[in-house]
C-alpha positions as CSV (number, residue, x, y, z in Angstrom):
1,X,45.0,45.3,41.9
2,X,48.5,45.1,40.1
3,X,48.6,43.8,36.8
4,X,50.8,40.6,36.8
5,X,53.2,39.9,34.2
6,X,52.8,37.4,31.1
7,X,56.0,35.4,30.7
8,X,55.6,33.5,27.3
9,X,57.6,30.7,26.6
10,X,60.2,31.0,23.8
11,X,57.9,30.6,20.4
12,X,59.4,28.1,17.5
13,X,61.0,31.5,15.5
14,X,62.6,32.8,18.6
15,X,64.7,29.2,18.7
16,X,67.2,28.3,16.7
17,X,68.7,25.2,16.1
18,X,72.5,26.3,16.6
19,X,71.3,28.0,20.1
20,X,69.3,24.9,21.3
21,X,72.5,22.7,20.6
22,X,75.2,24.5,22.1
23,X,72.8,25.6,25.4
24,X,71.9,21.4,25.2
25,X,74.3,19.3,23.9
26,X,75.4,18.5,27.1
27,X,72.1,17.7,28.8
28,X,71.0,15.6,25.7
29,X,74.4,13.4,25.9
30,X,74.2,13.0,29.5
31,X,70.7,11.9,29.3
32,X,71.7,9.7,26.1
33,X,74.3,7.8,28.4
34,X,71.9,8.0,31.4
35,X,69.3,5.7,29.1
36,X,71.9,3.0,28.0
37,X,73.3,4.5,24.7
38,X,76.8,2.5,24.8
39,X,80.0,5.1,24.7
40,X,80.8,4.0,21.7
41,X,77.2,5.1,19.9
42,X,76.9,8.3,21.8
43,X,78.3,10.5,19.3
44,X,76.0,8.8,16.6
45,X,72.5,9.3,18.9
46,X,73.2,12.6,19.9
47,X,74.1,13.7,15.9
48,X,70.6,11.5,15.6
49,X,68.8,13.3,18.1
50,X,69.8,16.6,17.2
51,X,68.8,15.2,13.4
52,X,65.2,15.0,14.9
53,X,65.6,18.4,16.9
54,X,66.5,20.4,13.8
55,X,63.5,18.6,11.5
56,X,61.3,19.1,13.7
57,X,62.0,22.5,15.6
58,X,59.3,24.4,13.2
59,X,56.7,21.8,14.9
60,X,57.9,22.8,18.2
61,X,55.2,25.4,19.7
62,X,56.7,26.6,22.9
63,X,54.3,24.4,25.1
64,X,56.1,22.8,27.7
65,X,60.1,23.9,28.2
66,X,62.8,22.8,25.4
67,X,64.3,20.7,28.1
68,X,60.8,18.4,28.3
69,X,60.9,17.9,24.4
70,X,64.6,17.3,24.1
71,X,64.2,15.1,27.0
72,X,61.2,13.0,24.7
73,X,64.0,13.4,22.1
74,X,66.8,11.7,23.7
75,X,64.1,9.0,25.5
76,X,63.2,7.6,22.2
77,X,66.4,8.1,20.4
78,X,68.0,6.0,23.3
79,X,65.5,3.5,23.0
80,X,66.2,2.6,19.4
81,X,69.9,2.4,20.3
82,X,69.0,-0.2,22.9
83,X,67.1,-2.0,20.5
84,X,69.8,-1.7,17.8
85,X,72.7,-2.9,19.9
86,X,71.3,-5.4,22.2
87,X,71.6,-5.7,25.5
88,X,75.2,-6.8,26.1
89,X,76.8,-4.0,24.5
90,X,75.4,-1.8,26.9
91,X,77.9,-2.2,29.8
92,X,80.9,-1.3,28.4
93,X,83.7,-0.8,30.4
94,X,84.9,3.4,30.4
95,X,87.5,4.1,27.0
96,X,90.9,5.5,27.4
97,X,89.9,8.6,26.8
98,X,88.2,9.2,30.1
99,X,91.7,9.1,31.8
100,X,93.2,11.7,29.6
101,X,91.8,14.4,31.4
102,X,93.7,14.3,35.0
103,X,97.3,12.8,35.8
104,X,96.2,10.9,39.1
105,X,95.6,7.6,37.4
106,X,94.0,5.9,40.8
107,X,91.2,8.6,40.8
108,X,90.8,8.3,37.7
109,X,90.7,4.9,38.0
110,X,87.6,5.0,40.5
111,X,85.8,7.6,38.5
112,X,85.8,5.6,35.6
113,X,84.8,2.3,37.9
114,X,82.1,4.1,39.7
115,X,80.4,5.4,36.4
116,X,80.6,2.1,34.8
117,X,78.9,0.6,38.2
118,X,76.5,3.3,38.1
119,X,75.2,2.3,34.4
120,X,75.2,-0.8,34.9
121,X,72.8,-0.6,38.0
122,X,71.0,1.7,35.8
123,X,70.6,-0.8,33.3
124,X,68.9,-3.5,35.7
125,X,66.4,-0.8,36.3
126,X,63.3,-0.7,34.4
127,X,62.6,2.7,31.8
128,X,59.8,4.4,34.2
129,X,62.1,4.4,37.7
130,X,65.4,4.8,35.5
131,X,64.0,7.9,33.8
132,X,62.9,9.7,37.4
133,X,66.3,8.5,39.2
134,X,68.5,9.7,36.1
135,X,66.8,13.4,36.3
136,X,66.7,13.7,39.9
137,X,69.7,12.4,41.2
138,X,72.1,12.5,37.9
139,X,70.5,15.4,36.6
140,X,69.8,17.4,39.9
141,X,66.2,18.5,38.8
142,X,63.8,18.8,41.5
143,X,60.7,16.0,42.0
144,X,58.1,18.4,41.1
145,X,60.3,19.1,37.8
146,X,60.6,15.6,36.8
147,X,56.7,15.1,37.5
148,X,55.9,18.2,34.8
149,X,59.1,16.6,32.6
150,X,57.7,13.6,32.6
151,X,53.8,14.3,32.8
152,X,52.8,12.5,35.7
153,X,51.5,12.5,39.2
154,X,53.6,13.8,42.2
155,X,52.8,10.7,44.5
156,X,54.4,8.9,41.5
157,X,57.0,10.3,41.1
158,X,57.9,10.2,44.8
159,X,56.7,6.6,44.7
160,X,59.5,5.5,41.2
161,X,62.0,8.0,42.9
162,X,61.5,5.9,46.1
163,X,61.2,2.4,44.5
164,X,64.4,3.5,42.5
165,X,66.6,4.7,45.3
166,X,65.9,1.3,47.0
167,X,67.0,-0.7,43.9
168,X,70.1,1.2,43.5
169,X,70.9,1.0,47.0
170,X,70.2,-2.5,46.9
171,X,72.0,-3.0,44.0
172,X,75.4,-1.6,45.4
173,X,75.4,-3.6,48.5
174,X,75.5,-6.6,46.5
175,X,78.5,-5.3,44.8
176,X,80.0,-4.3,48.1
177,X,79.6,-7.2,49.9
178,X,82.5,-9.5,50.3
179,X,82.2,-13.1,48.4
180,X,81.4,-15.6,51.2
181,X,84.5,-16.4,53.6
182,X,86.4,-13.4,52.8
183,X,86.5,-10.5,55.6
């Protein structure tokens, strides 16, 4: 019988903290924005979260993948924004700076609109379905990813993917739909 092969996960020395945040920034701010952090406090929780990454990276032992534990990162880091901030602040409308990047203002435009509607929807959303809709649909990660991610059940969470879809879909048919008397 062949011998199979040991893959070990990458151990706390083998990481460093420059290499975990130039492979994750990116992933950590998305997921930041994804859990209600308000545009203008992103750059301050993701410093914060990366704070808490580099403190704590000799504690990290290589258990579950560096995504999962920058994803438990970010979770409560976001939270405590929410908190601090209230929940007004968290619908902001997309900054200037979001239609620097391409010269066709009215795409631009919609981009900006659609991710503003998108958050907001998220926001009306409660954190259990948010979390499984933001890594499956925002984050492309497969269901049987987010279960292990998130440590839970298959059948739930196919059943807060499901539940979530329905809200969302919900959700933008009421902003569709034409105010009464209008065609």
């Amino acid at each position: 019988m062949p011998a199979v092969a040991h893959v070990e996960r990458p151990t706390s020395e083998a990481l460093t903290f420059e290499g975990i945040y130039d492979t994750h920034f990116a992933f950590v701010w998305r997921l930041l924005r994804t859990f209600g952090v308000p545009e203008t406090a992103l750059e301050d929780a993701a410093q914060d979260a990366f704070v808490v990454v580099h403190r704590r990276l000799g504690e990290f032992e290589g258990r579950a993948a560096i995504t999962t534990w920058l994803f438990a990162i970010a979770r409560r880091v976001a939270c405590g924004y929410r908190r601090k901030v209230g929940r007004d602040a968290r619908s902001e409308p997309i900054g200037d700076a979001d239609f620097v990047a391409t010269t066709d203002t009215f795409a631009a435009m919609s981009r900006a609109q659609a991710t503003t509607t998108v958050l907001v929807i998220l926001d009306t959303m409660d954190e259990d379905k948010r979390a499984v809709f933001a890594l499956v649909e925002l984050e492309q990660l497969s269901v049987p990813e987010v279960a292990k991610l998130l440590d839970l059940n298959l059948n739930t969470t196919y059943s807060r993917l499901r539940s979530a879809r329905q809200h969302f879909e919900a959700r933008v048919r009421t902003r569709l739909m034409p105010p009464e008397g209008e065609p």
